[in-house]
C-alpha positions as CSV (number, residue, x, y, z in Angstrom):
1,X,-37.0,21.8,54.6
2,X,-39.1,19.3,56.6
3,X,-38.1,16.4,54.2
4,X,-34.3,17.0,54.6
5,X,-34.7,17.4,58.2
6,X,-36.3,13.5,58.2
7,X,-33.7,12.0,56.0
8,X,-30.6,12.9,58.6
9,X,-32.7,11.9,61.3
10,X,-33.1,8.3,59.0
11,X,-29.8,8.2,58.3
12,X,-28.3,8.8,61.8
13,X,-31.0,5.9,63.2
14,X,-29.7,3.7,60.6
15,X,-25.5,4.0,62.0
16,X,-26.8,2.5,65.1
17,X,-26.8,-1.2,65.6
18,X,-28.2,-3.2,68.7
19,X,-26.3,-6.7,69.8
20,X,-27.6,-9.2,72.3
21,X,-25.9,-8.9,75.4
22,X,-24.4,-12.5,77.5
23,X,-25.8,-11.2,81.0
24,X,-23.8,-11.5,84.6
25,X,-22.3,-15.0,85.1
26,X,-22.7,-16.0,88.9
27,X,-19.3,-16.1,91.1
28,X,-19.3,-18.6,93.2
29,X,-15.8,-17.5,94.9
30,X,-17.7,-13.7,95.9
31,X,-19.9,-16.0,97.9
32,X,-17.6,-17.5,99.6
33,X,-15.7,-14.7,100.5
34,X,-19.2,-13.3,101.8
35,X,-19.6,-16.2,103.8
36,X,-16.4,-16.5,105.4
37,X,-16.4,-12.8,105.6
38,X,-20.0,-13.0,108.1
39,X,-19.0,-16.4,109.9
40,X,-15.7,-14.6,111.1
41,X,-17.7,-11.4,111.8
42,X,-20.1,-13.2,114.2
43,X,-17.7,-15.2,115.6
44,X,-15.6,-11.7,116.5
45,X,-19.3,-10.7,117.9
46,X,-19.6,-13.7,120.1
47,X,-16.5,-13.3,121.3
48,X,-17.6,-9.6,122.5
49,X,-20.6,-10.7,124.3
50,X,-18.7,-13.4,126.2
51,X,-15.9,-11.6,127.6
52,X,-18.7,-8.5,128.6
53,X,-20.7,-10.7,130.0
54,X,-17.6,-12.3,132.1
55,X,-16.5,-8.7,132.8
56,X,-19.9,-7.8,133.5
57,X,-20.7,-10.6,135.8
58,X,-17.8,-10.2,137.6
59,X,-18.5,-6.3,138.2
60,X,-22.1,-6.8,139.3
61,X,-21.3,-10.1,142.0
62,X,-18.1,-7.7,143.0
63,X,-20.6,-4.8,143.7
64,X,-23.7,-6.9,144.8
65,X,-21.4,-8.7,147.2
66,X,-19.7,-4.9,148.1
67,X,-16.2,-7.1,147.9
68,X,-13.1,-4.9,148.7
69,X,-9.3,-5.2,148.9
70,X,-7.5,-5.1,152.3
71,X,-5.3,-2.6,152.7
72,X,-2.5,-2.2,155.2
73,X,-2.9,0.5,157.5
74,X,-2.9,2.3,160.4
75,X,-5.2,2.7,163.1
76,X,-5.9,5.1,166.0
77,X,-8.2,6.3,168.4
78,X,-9.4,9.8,168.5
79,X,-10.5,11.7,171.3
80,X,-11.3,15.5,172.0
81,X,-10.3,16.7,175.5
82,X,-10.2,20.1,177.3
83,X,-7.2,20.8,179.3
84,X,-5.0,23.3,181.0
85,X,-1.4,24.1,180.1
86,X,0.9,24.7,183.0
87,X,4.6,25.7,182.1
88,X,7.6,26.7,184.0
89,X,7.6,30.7,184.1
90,X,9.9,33.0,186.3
91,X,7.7,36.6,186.5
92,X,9.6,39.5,186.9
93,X,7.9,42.5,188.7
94,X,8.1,46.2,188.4
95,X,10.9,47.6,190.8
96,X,9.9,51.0,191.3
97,X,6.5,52.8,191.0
98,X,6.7,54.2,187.1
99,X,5.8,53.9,183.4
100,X,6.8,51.4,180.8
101,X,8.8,53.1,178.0
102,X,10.4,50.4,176.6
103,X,9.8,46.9,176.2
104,X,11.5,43.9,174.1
105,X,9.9,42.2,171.5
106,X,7.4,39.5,173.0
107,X,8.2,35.8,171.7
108,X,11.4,35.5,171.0
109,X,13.9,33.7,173.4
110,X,16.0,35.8,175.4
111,X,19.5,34.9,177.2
112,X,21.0,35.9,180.8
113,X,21.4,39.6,180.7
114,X,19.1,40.6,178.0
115,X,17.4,44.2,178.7
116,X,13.7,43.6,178.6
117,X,12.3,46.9,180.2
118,X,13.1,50.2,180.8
119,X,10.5,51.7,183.5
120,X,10.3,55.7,184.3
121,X,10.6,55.9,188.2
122,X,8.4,58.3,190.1
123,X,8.9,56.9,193.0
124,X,4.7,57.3,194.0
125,X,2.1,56.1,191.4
126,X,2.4,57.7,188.5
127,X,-0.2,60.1,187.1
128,X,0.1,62.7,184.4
129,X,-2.5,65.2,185.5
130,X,-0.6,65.3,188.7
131,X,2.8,65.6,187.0
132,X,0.8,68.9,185.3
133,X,-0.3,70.4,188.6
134,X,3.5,70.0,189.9
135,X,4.7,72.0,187.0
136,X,2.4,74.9,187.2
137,X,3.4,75.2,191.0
138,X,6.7,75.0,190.3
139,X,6.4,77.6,187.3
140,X,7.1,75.4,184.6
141,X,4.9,76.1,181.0
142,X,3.1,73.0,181.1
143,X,2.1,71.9,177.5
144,X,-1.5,72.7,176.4
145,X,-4.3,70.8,176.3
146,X,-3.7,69.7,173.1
147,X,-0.2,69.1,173.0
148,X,-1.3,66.5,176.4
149,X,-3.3,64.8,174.1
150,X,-2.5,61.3,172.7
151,X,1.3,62.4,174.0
152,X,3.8,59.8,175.7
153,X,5.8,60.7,178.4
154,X,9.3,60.8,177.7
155,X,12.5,59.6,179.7
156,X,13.1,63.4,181.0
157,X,9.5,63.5,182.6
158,X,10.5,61.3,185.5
159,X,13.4,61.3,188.5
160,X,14.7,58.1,187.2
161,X,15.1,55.3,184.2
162,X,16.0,52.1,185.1
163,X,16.7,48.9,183.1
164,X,15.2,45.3,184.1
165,X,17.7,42.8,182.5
166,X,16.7,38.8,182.3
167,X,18.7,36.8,184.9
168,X,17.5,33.6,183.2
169,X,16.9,32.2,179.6
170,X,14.0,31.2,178.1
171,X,10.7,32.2,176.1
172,X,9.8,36.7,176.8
173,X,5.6,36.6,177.1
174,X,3.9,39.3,178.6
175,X,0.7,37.4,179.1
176,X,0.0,37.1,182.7
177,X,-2.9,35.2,184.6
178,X,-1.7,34.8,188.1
179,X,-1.3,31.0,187.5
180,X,2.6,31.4,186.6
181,X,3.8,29.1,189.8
182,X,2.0,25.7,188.9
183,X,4.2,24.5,187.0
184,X,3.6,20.5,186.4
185,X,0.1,18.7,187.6
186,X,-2.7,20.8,187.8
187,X,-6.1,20.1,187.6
188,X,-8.2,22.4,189.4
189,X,-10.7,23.8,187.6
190,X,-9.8,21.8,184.6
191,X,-14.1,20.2,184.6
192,X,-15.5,23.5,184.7
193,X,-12.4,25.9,182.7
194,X,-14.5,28.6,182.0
195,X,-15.9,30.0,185.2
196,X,-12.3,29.2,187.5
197,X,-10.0,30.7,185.6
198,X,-8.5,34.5,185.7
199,X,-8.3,36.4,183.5
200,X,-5.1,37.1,181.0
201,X,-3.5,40.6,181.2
202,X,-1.4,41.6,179.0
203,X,1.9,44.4,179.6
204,X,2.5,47.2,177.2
205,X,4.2,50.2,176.4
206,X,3.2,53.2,178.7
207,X,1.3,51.3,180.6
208,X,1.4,52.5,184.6
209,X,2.9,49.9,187.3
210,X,3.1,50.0,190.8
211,X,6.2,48.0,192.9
212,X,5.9,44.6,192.8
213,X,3.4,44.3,190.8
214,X,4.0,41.7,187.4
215,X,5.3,43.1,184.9
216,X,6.3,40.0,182.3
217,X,7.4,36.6,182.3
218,X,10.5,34.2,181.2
219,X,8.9,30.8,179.9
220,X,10.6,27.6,179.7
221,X,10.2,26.7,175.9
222,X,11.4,23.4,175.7
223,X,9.2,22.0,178.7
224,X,5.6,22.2,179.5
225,X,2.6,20.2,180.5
226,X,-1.3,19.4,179.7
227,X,-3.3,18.3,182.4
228,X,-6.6,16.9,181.5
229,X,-9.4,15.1,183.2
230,X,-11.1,12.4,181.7
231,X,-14.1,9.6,182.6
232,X,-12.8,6.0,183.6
233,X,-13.7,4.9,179.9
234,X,-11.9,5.5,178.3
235,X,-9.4,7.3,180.6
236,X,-8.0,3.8,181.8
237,X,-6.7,3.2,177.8
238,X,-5.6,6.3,177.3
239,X,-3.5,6.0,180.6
240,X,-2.0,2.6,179.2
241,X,-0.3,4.5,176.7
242,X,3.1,6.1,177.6
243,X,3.3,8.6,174.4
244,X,0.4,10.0,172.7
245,X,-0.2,13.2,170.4
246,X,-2.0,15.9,170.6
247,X,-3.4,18.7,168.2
248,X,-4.3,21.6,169.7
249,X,-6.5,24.5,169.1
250,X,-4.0,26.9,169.1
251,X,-2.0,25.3,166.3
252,X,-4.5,23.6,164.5
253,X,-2.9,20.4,161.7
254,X,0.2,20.1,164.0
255,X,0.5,16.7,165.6
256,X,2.7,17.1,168.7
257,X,4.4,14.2,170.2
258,X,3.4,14.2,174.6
259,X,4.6,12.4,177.2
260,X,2.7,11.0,179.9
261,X,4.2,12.5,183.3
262,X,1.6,11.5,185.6
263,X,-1.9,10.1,186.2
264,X,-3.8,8.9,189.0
265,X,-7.7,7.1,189.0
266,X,-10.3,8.5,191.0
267,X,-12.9,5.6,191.6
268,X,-15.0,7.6,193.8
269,X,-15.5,10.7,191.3
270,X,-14.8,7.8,188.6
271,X,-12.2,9.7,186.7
272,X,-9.1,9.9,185.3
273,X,-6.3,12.6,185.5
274,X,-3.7,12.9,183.3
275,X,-0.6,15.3,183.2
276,X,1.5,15.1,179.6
277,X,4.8,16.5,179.5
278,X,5.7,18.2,176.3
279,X,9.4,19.4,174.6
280,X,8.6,21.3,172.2
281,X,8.2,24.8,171.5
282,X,4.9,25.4,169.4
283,X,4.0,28.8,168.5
284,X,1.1,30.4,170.9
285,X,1.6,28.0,174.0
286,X,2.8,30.8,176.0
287,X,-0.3,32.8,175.7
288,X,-2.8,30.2,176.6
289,X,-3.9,28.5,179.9
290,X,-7.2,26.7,178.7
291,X,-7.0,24.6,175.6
292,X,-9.0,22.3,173.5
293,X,-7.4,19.6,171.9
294,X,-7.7,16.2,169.5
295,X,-5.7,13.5,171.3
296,X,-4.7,10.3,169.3
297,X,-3.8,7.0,171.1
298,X,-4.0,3.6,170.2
299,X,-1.8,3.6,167.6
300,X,-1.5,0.0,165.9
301,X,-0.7,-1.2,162.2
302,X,-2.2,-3.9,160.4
303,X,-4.8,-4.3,158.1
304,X,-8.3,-2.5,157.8
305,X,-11.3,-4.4,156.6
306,X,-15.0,-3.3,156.6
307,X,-16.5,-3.9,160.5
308,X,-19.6,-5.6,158.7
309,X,-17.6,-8.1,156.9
310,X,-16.2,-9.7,160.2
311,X,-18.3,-12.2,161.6
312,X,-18.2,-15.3,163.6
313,X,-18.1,-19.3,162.2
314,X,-17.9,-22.0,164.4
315,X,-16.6,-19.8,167.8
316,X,-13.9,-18.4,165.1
317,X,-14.4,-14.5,164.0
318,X,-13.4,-14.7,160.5
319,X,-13.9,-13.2,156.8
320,X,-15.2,-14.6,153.7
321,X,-12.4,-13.7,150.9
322,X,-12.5,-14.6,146.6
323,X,-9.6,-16.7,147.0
324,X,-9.1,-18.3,142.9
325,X,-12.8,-18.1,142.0
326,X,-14.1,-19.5,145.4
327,X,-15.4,-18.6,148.8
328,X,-13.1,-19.4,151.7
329,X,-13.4,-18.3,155.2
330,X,-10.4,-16.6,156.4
331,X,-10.1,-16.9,160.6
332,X,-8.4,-13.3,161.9
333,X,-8.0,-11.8,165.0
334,X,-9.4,-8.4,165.8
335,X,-7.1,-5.7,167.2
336,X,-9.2,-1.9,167.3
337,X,-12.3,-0.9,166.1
338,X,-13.0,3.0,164.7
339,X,-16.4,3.7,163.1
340,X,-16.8,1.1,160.3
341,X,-13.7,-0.3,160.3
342,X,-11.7,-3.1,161.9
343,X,-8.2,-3.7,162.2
344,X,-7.5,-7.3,162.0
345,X,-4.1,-9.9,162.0
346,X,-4.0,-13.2,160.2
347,X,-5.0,-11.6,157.0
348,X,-3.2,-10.4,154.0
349,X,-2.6,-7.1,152.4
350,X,-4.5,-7.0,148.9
351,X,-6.5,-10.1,149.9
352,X,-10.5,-9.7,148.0
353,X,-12.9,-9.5,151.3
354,X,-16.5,-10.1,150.7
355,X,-18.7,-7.7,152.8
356,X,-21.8,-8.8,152.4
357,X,-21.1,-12.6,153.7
358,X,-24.3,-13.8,154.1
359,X,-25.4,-13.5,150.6
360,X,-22.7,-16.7,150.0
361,X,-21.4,-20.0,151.3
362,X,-18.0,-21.0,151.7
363,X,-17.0,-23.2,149.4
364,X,-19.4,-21.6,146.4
365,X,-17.6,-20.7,142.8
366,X,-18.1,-17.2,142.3
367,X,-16.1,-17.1,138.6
């Protein structure tokens, strides 16, 4: 069995026939598509590098020299004052002794003949625990102690109702301080506000009044003043300016356009005083007297460079500016000054000011 098995395995060896192979020619043309394949591959690379390191160079001398673009702009001054708002108010007093059991709705504008009160008469100061005794004399069931709780009294409690009506338009406020009558310039008290003035009472239903006594208010809405006091610097600039504007506390992110009405300078006390006139109605005037406020003047347009890249050459105050590639000194003229920046003239918008000047000549290539 062994032999057969050794005779097929002979025989299968013997089909098999082994012929010399030629090998694998060199190509000449693969090498020279290698070649140009890596010449145009590091040129590509080259290429890369130069235009980073331009773009590269050119970021780091932009940020080393802090260059910036002028911008045009606008430029004002800000100043926070403290003031006092005076307004033209007609108060309207209580007729009769009595209790308020009506009023009209506070804030809105009112015309000539408008009912704004109706008072319960009772012709001496009214009081309910006496309007109790007069009913047990009288033999009247009085209510109980609990129905006199938290209860109002009602039209048929007193002799008489009567009806104030408005005899002149304007704003309804109920916010009284006793200053109603200064209407226009007034500045006392305006450097210490907190200890001079009153303060603000305000009317309400059921509340008790006496005759005379004020009862509510018709404001002028299109017409009031802010009188503030300032030092002589910079109170003299301010009071240069005819129209400024004003935010104030009361209705903060509302610029409101004033009016200067008056001023006068005070060289002894070295101060300033200032009156604005404002027409416009903003919501909450009517309830204050004392007011803090952000007052903007100064307003000019041109453009805004840096403050620390303005400096002076030969007398001239001037700026250094990438004009093509070079350093050239730009003369300009400087018109206001806020923190770190400086509005100039005889500059233009978008020109490439260097900050840092004194890191380069003029004349020097910087590209």
């Amino acid at each position: 069995m062994q032999k057969k098995d050794n005779k097929k395995l002979k025989k299968a060896k013997q089909r098999f026939e082994v012929h010399s192979g030629e090998g694998r020619r060199f190509d000449f043309s693969r090498l020279k598509q290698g070649f140009v394949f890596y010449v145009l591959l590091l040129l590509a690379l080259v290429v890369i590098v130069q235009v980073g390191y331009h773009w590269l160079g050119e970021q780091f001398l932009a940020w080393r020299l802090q260059v910036v673009t002028a911008e045009q702009g606008i430029m004002e001054q800000e100043l926070k004052v403290e003031g006092l708002v005076t307004r033209s108010e007609e108060v309207v007093t209580a007729p009769e002794h009595g209790v308020i059991l009506e009023l009209a709705e506070a804030g809105e504008r009112v015309s000539v003949g408008k009912e704004l009160a109706r008072i319960g008469v009772t012709r001496t100061p009214y009081s309910l625990e006496q309007d109790q005794e007069d009913r047990v004399e009288t033999g009247e069931n009085p209510a109980s102690q609990d129905d006199q709780v938290g209860s109002e009294p009602a039209p048929e409690d007193f002799e008489e109702v009567i009806t104030i009506s408005s005899n002149k338009a304007g704003l309804l406020s109920y916010h009284l301080d006793g200053l109603e009558n200064r209407e226009g310039p007034y500045y006392s008290g305006v450097e210490d506000l907190a200890d001079s003035l009153p303060e603000i009472s305000v009317t309400s239903t059921n509340d008790k009044v006496t005759a005379g006594e004020p009862l509510l208010k018709i404001v002028d809405n299109w017409k009031w003043y802010y009188n503030i006091v300032l030092p002589l610097h910079p109170g003299r600039s301010v009071a240069s300016e005819q129209e400024i504007k004003l935010t104030f506390d009361f209705s903060p992110g509302e610029k409101i356009a004033a009016e200067l009405y008056q001023f006068a300078v005070d060289e002894d006390d070295k101060e300033v005083r200032l009156t604005y006139r404002i027409e416009k109605q903003v919501d909450g005037f009517d309830k204050v007297r004392r007011s803090e406020a952000e007052l903007f003047y100064s307003r000019q347009e041109g453009v805004i460079v840096p403050a620390e890249a303005v400096f002076e050459k030969d007398r001239d105050k001037g700026v250094f500016v990438n004009r093509g590639g070079r350093v050239a000194f730009q003369p300009v003229q400087v018109i206001e000054r806020k923190d770190e920046r400086i509005l100039v003239e005889g500059l233009e918008p978008q020109s490439l000011v260097i900050t840092r000047h004194e890191l380069v000549e003029e004349g020097r290539r910087l590209n």
